[in-house]
N, C-alpha and C positions, 0 to 999 in steps of 0.2 A: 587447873593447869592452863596456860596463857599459852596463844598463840602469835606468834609476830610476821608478819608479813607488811610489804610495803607497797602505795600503789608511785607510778613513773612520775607525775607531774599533776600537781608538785609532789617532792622526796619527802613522804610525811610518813617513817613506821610507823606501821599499827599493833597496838597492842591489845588483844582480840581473847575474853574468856573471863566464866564467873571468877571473884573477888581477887579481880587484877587491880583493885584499886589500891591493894599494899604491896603493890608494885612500885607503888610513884615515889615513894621519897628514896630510892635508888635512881630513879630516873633525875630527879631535882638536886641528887647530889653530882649526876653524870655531869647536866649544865651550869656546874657552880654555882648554882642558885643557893641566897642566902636570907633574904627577904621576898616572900612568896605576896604578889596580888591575888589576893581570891573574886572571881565576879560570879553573881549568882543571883534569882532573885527572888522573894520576900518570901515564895514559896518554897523554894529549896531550902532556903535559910531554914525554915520551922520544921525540914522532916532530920529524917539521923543520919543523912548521907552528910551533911556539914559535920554532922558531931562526928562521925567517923574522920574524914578527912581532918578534921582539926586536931582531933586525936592522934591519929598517924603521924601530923607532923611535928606535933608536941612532943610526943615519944623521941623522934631524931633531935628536939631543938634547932627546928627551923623558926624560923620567925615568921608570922603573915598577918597579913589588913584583907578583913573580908568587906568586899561591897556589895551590898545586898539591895542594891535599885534599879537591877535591872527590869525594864517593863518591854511588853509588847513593840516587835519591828524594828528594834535599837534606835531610838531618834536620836540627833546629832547633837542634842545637848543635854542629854543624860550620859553621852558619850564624855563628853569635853568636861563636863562634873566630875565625872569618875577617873578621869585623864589626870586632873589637878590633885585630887586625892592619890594615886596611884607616884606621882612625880615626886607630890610631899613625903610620902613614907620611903621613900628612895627605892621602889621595888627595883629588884635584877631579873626576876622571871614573874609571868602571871598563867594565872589558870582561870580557865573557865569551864564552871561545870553547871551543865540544865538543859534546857532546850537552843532550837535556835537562836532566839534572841540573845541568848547567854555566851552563847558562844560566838556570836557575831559582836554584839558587848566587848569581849575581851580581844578579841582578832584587833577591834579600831582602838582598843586600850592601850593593845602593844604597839602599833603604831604609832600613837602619839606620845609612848615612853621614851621611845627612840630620837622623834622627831617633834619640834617645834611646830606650835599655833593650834590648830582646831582640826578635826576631822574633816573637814569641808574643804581643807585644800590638800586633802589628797583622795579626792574624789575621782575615779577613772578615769573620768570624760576631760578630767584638770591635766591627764597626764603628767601627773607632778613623780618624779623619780625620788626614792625615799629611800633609808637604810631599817633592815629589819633584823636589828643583832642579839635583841629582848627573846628568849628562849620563850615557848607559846605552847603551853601543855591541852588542851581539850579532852575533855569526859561529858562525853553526852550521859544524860537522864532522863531522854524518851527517845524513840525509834522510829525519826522524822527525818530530822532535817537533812542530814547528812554531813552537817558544816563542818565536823570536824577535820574530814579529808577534802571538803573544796577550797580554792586558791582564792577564793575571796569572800569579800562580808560583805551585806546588804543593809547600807544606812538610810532610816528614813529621813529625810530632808524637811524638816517643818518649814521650811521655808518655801519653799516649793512644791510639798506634799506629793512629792515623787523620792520612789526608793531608787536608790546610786550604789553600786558597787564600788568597794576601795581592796583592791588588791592583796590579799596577806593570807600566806596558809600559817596552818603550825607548824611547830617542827612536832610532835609528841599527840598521838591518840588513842586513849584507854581506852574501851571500849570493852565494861564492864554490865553485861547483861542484869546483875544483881542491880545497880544505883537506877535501875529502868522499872524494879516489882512495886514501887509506891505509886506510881504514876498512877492514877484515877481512870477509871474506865474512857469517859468523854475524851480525855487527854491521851489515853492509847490507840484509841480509835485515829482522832484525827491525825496524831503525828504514824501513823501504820500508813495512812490513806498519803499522807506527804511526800512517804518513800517511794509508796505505788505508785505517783504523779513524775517522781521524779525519774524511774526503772520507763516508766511507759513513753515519758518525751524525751528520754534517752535513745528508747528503741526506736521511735516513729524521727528523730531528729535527720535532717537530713544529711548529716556529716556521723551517721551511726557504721560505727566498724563489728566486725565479728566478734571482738573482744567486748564491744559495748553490748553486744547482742547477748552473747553469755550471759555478762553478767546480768544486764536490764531483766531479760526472761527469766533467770533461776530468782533473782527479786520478786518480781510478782510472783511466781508460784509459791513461795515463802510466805509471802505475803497472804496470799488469797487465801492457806493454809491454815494459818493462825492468828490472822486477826482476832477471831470471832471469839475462838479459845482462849487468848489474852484479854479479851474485851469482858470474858466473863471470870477470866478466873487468872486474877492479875497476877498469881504465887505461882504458875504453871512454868515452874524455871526455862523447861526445854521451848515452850512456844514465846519466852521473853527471848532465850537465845538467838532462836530463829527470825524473830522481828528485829532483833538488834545486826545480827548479819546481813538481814535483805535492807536492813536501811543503809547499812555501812556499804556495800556494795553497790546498792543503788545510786552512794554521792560518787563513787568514783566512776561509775558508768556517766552521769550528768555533767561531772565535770569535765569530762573528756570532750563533750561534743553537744552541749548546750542543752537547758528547756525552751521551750519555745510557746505557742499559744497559751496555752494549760495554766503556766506561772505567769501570763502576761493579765490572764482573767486574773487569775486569785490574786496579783500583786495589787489591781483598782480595785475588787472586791473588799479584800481586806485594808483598804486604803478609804472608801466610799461607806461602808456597812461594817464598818467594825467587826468583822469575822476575824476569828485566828484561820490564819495562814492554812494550817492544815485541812480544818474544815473547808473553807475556799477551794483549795486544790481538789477537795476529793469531790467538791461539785463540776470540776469542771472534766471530771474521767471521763465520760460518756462523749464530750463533745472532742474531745482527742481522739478517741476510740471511732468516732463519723469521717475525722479528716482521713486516717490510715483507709480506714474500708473502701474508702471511695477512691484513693489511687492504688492499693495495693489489697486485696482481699487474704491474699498467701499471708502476710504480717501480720492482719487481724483474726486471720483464724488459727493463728500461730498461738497468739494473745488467749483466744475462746478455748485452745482446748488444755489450758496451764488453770484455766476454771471447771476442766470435767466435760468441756464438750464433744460429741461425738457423729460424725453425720450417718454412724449407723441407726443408732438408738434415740436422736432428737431431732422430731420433725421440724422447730424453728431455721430461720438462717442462722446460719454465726454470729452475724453482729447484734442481731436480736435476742438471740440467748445471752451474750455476753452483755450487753444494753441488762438486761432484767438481773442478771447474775450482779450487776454493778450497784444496780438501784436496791435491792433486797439486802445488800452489805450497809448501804448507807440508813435502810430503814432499821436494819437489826442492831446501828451501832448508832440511833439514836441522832442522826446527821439529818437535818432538816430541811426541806427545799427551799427556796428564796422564794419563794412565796408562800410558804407556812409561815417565814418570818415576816412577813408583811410587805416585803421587794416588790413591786410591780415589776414588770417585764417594763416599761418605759422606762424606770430607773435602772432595772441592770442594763437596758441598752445604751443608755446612758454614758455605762463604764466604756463605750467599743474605742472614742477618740482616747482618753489617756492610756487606754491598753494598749493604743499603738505606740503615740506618741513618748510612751515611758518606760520604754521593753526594749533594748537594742539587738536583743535575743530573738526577735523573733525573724532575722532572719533561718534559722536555723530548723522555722517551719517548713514539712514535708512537701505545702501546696504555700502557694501567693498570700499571704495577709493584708488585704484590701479593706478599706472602711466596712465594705456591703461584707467580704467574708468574716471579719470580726461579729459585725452585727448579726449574721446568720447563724454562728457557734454561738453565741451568747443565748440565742432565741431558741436552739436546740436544747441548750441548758437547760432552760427555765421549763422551756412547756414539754420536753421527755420527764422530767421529775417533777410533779406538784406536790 
């Protein structure tokens, strides 16, 4: 049974509950859609959520052109590839179903179905004013990123090797807990730990409202929940459920009121050291978890006892049970410090200038982000977790 609810901004229903994905060709008939873009990539293509979805919409006779190259960070010119295929097959509506990159893939696809040239001129910072009339369906397939309900997509810029935000929600998000039970443990892990990043620099953001509060905390306690439980035992439908809601909730909490340090590390992380995104993020929980404690203890022990803490029954401080409670998640779920990968702490300090210089988000840190306090969080990172 599917639930629907909708979050304010942007106006994007949700459509929330196991095998609501035969749900959509009523939804694809609502937006007259007649030729369907599929973007997905190499990995999705080969498991049976493509074959379903193809199924479903062979059954109605819809017609669709699947693109199956999406890779890692949506670069701007696998965008503009898929832009020119997507233009030639005359699509009216596209989907994008997988992780973030898939769905940030498709976000810049429908923009440039609408609109003329390259993804690159309607880059945020271009302020270039666009029409978005291409109907934009999104089915996540892991319990990360949250793209489906945020107002924009993150292109990487090969040109530049800086990620840029371009503007464009959906209008339509499944949110089918079922197309999330193949994902591979490493893969559930990190995109769980994406969510967590995203719920906790919701809550610590300095433009966080009581609404973001809600939902940021009920995320991580979801989270903190049943990671472990999906990470072992990927068929455990109610703990995919619950990972698929704290992530879902988690992007409407982030969207409302920014990330800020946390994504600024993991965007040059995963930019510098080729980490997926999620991995990245969930290195940088601990040092998010330093900023909060240190101007607000009430917020971070808010945070420690949605982990089990208690200042009856544990002699640690809060931030230190929570610090350990963080690191034992990343050890049990196979997440490996930047220096087990071979990182020197001079290289990830490294990352502290483009993590400013490429993050327009970070004013919406809770404390000042200064060269020295980037480099301080960065150095926190590394040498709390070896």
């Amino acid at each position: 049974m599917s639930t629907i609810y909708q979050q304010v901004q942007p106006v994007c229903p949700i459509v929330f509950g196991v095998d609501t994905l035969a749900e959509l060709p009523g939804y694809i008939r609502s937006y007259h859609g007649t030729r369907v873009f599929c973007v997905c990539d190499q990995g999705i293509r080969n498991t049976n959520i493509i074959t379903s979805l193809t199924d479903t919409l062979e059954k109605q006779n819809i017609f669709y052109t699947i693109f199956d190259g999406v890779v890692p960070d949506a670069p701007d010119d696998v965008i503009n590839a898929a832009a020119k295929l997507a233009r030639e097959s005359h699509s009216d509506l596209v989907i994008g179903i997988g992780g973030g990159s898939s769905m940030d893939t498709a976000k810049a696809i429908s923009v440039l179905l609408d609109n003329p040239g390259t993804i690159s001129d309607y880059y945020a910072r271009n302020a270039s004013e666009f029409s978005s009339r291409i109907p934009l369906i999104l089915l996540p397939t892991s319990s990360g990123t949250g793209s489906e309900v945020t107002g924009l997509c993150v292109i990487h810029d090969t040109a530049s090797h800086a990620k840029i935000p371009v503007y464009r929600s959906a209008n339509l998000a499944i949110v089918d807990p079922m197309l999330t039970v193949s994902a591979p443990p490493a893969v559930t892990a990190a995109s769980a730990f994406d969510a967590m990043s995203h719920a906790l620099e919701a809550y610590t953001s300095k433009y966080h409202t009581e609404k973001v509060d809600t939902l940021a905390l009920q995320a991580i306690q979801l989270i903190a929940k049943n990671i472990l439980i999906a990470y072992v035992d990927g068929n455990n439908i109610t703990a995919r459920e619950n990972l698929a809601f704290a992530s879902n909730i988690a992007g409407i909490a982030f969207n409302e009121v920014s990330v800020h340090i946390g994504h600024a590390i993991a965007h040059e992380f995963g930019l510098q050291f080729h980490l997926s995104h999620g991995v990245a993020c969930a290195l940088t929980l601990t040092t998010v978890l330093h900023d909060i404690f240190s101007i607000d203890s009430n917020r971070g022990i808010a945070v420690a006892q949605l982990f089990g803490y208690d200042p009856s029954t544990h002699a640690q401080q809060p931030e230190e049970y929570l610090q350990d409670k963080i690191h034992n998640l990343l050890r049990d779920t196979g997440i490996q410090s930047l220096n087990a990968r071979g990182i020197t702490l001079e290289q990830a300090l490294g990352c502290a200038t483009g993590a400013i210089n490429n993050n327009g988000f970070l004013d919406a840190s809770p404390v000042p982000v200064t060269q020295e306090h980037m480099e301080n969080a960065i150095r926190f990172l590394y040498e709390s977790y070896c």
